[in-house]
C-alpha positions in Angstrom: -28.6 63.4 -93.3 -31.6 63.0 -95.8 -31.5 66.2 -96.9 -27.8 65.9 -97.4 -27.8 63.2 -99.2 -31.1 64.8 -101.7 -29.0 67.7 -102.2 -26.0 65.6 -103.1 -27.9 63.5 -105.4 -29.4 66.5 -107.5 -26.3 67.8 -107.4 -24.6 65.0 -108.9 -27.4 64.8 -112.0 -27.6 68.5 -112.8 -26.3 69.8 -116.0 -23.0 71.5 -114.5 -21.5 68.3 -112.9 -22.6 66.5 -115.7 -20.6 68.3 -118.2 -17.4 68.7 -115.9 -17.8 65.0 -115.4 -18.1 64.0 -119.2 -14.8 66.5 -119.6 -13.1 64.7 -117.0 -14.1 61.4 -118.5 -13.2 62.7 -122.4 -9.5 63.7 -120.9 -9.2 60.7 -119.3 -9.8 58.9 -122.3 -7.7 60.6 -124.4 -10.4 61.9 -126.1 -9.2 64.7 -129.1 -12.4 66.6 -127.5 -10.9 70.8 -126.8 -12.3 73.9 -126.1 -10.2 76.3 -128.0 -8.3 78.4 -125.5 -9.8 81.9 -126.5 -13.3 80.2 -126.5 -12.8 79.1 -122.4 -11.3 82.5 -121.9 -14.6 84.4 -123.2 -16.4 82.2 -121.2 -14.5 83.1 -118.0 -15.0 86.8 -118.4 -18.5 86.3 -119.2 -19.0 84.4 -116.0 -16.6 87.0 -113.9 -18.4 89.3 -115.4 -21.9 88.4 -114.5 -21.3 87.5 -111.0 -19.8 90.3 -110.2 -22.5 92.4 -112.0 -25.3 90.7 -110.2 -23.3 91.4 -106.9 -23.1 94.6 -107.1 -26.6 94.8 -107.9 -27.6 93.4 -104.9 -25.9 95.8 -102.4 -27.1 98.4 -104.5 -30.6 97.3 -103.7 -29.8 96.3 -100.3 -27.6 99.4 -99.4 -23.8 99.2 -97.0 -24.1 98.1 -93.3 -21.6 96.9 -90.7 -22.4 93.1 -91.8 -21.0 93.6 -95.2 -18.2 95.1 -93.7 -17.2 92.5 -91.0 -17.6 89.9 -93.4 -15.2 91.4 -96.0 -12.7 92.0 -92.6 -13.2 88.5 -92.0 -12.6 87.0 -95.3 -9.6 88.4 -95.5 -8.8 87.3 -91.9 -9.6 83.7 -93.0 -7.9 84.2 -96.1 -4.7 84.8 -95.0 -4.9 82.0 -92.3 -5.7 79.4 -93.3 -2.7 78.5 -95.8 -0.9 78.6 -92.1 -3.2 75.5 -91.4 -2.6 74.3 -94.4 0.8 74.7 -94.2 0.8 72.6 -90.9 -1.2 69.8 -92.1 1.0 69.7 -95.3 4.0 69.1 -92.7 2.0 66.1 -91.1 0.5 64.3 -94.5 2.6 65.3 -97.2 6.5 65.1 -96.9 6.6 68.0 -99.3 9.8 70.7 -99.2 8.8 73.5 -97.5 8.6 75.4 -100.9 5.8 73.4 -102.2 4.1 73.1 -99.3 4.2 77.0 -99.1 3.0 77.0 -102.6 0.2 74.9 -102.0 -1.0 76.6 -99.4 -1.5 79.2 -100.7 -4.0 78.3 -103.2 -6.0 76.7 -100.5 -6.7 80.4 -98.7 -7.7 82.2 -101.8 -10.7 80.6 -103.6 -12.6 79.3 -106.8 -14.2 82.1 -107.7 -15.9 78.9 -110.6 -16.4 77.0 -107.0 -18.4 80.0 -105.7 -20.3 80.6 -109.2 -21.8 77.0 -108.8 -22.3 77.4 -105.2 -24.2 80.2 -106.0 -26.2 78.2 -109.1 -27.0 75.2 -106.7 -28.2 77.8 -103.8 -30.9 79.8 -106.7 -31.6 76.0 -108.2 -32.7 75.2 -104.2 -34.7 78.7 -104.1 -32.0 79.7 -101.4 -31.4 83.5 -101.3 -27.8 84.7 -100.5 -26.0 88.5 -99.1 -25.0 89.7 -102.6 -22.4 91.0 -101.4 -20.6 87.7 -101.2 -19.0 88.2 -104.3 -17.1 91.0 -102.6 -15.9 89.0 -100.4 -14.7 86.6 -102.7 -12.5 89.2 -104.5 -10.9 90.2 -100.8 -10.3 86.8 -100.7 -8.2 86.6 -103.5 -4.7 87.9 -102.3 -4.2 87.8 -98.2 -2.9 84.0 -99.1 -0.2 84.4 -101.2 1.1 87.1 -99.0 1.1 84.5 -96.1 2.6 81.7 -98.4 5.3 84.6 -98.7 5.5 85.1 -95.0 6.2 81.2 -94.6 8.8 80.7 -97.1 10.8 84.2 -95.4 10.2 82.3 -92.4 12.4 79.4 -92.8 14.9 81.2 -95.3 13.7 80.3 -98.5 15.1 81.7 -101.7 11.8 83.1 -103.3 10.7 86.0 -104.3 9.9 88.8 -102.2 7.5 91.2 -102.2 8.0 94.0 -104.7 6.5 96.0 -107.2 6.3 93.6 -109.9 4.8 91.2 -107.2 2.0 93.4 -105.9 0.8 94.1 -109.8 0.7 90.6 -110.2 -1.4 90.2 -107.3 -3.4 93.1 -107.4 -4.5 94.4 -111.2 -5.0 89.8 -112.0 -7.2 89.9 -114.4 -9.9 88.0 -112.7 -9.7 90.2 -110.1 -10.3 93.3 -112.1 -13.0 92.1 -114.1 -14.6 90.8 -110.5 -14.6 93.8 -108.8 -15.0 96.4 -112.2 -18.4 94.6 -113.0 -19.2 94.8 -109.2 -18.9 98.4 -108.8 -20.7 98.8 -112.6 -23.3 96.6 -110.8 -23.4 98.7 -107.8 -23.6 102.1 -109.8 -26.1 101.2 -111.9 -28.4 99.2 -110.0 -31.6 97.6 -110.5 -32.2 99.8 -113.8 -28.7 98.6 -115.1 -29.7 95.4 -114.3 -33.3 95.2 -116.5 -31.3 96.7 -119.7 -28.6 93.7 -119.7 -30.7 90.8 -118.3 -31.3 89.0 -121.3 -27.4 88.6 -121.6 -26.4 88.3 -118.1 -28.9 86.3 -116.7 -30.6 83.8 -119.4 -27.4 82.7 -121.0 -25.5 81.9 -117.6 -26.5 78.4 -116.9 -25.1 77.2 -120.3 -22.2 79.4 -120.6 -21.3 77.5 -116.9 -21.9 74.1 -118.5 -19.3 74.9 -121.6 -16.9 76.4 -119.1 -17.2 73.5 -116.5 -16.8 70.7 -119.8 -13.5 72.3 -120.1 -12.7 73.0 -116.7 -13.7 68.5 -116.5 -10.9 68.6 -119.1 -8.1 70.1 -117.9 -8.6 68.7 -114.1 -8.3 65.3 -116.4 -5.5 65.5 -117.8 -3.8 67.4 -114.6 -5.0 63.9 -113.0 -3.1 62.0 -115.9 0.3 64.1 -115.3 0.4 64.2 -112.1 -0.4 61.0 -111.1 3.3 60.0 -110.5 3.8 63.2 -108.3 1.6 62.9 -105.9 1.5 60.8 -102.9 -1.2 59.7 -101.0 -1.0 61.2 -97.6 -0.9 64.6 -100.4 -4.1 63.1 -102.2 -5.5 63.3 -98.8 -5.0 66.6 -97.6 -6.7 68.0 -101.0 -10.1 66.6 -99.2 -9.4 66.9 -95.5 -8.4 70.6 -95.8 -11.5 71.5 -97.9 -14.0 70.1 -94.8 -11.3 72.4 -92.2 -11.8 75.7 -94.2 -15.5 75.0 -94.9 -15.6 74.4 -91.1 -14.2 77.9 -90.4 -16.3 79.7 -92.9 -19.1 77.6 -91.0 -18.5 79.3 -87.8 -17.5 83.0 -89.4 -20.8 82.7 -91.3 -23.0 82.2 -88.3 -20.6 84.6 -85.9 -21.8 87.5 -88.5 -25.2 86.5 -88.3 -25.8 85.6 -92.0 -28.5 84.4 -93.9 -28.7 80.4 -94.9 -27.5 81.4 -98.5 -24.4 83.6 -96.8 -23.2 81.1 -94.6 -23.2 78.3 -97.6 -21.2 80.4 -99.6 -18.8 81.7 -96.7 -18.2 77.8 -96.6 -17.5 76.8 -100.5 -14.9 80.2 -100.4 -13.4 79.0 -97.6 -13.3 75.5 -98.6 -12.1 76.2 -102.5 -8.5 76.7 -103.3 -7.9 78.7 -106.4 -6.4 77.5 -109.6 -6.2 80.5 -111.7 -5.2 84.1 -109.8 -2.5 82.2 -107.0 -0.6 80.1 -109.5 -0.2 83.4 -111.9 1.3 84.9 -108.8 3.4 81.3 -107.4 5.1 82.0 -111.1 6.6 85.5 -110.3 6.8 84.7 -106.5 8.1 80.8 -105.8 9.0 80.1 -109.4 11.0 76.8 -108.3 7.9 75.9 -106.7 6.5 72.4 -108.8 3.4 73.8 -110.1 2.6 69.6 -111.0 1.6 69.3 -107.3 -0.7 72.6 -106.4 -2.0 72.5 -109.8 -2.9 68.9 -110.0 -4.2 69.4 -106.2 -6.8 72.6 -106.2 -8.0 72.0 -109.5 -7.5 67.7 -110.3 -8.8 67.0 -106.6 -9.8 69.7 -104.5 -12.3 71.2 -107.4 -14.0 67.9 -108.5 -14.3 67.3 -104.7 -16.0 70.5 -104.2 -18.2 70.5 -107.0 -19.9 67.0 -107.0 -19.6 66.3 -102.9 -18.9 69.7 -101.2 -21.0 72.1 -102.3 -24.4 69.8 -101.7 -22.9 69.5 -98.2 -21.8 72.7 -97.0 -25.4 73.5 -98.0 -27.1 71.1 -96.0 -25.3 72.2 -93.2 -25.7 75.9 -93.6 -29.5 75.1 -93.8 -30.0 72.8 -90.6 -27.9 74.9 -88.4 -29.9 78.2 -89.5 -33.3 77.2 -90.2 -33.1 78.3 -93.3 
């Protein structure tokens, strides 16, 4: 518990939160403060980039083996069950149309691939090495929900969209998920040697190219708290919280099933425990377009998110390090 609450408390005064905090406090304000909109988008592909690059860097120096496999198999596995849990829970605290609840569940079995950059940032900041392969299996986490978000709504005889060709590129060629797994295999190719010739742009400027991106990411969780206030209820609050600690309990137990280090099992928790904001409601648009995007927007990103970053994260850490030694 002591460590826990360390972890939690650095985490809570590092530069990151800080500056998602002071966006969430400017937007809440009604502060004119903005990050132009090309501006954050530069910084996202920066950051997609450099991830992924340093991934695939990492398996190039620690080669293919059956663990990276089974863990991709099982974040896909995971991925495209737990919107079904979700799904159920919604039915219990929310008294959302089976639409929405579909909708948001789906965004809670894909991930934050920003939640997993400042896992990642708080796991180097705690001199905690991670599989680098991790960030593969981020990217394999990315579609298997909104497949199963489709499966639900077929289920009960929904109206959306099903899947077709239009669908599947939408899914499959998202932009952050090309840019993920492009700069991973460019990471993988080109190894360590790649690696020395772009450091000084991929690794030095990360920390505050994060803190710009997370200020405006503090910003638009603001006002999506400011919108959708009147949308959401409380038993709906709720479940943007409780189903954050069920998926980081799942990648818990996947993580130490596989046999993964410390660092691997943390991260298999914030995936698991993230819900995406950016590649799944691109996709709810073409797929479930009557779907309110007020409530699983203002949920992964205005709840779930802040959650994750300034409470989660810490603890899935602390947890990941007691129960392996690490």
């Amino acid at each position: 518990m002591e460590q826990m609450l360390s972890l939690a408390a650095a985490n809570l005064l590092s530069p990151i939160i800080l500056s998602f905090a002071l966006g969430v406090a400017a937007a809440l304000a009604r502060s004119d403060l903005n990050i132009p909109e090309a501006v954050a988008k530069g910084m996202s592909i920066y950051l997609l980039f450099a991830i992924g690059f340093k991934g695939g860097v990492s398996v190039a120096d620690h080669g293919i083996d059956a663990t990276l496999a089974l863990s991709l198999l099982a974040g896909i596995v995971l991925s495209a069950a737990l919107p079904l849990i979700a799904f159920a829970l919604l039915q219990v605290m929310g008294n959302l149309s089976r639409l929405d609840a579909a909708a948001v569940a789906a965004h809670y079995g894909s991930i934050s691939i920003v939640t997993f950059v400042a896992g990642t940032s708080v796991l180097e900041s705690g001199g905690i090495v991670a599989e680098g392969y991790m960030v593969a299996v981020a990217a394999a986490m990315e579609a298997p929900a909104i497949l199963s978000a489709l499966w639900l709504i077929s289920r009960g005889g929904g109206d959306g969209k099903r899947m077709d060709g239009e669908l599947m590129r939408e899914i499959m060629l998202n932009g952050s998920i090309v840019l993920l797994v492009g700069s991973f295999l460019i990471g993988w190719v080109t190894g360590v040697e790649g690696l020395a010739r772009i450091e000084s742009f991929i690794v030095s400027p990360f920390q505050g190219v994060l803190c710009l991106f997370l200020l405006d990411m503090g910003l638009v969780a603001g006002r999506g708290l400011r919108g959708g206030s009147g949308v959401l209820r409380p038993g709906v609050l709720a479940f943007g919280v409780v189903m954050p600690l069920i998926g980081a309990t799942a990648g818990l137990a996947t993580g130490l099933l596989l046999g993964l280090t410390t660092g691997g099992v943390a991260l298999f928790m914030v995936l698991s425990a993230s819900a995406s904001y950016i590649a799944v409601p691109a996709a709810m648009r073409v797929a479930l377009p009557e779907a309110n995007p007020s409530i699983y927007l203002t949920l992964s990103l205005g709840v779930t998110f802040p959650f994750n970053l300034t409470l989660g994260i810490p603890v899935y850490v602390a947890i990941a390090s007691a129960l392996t030694g690490g």
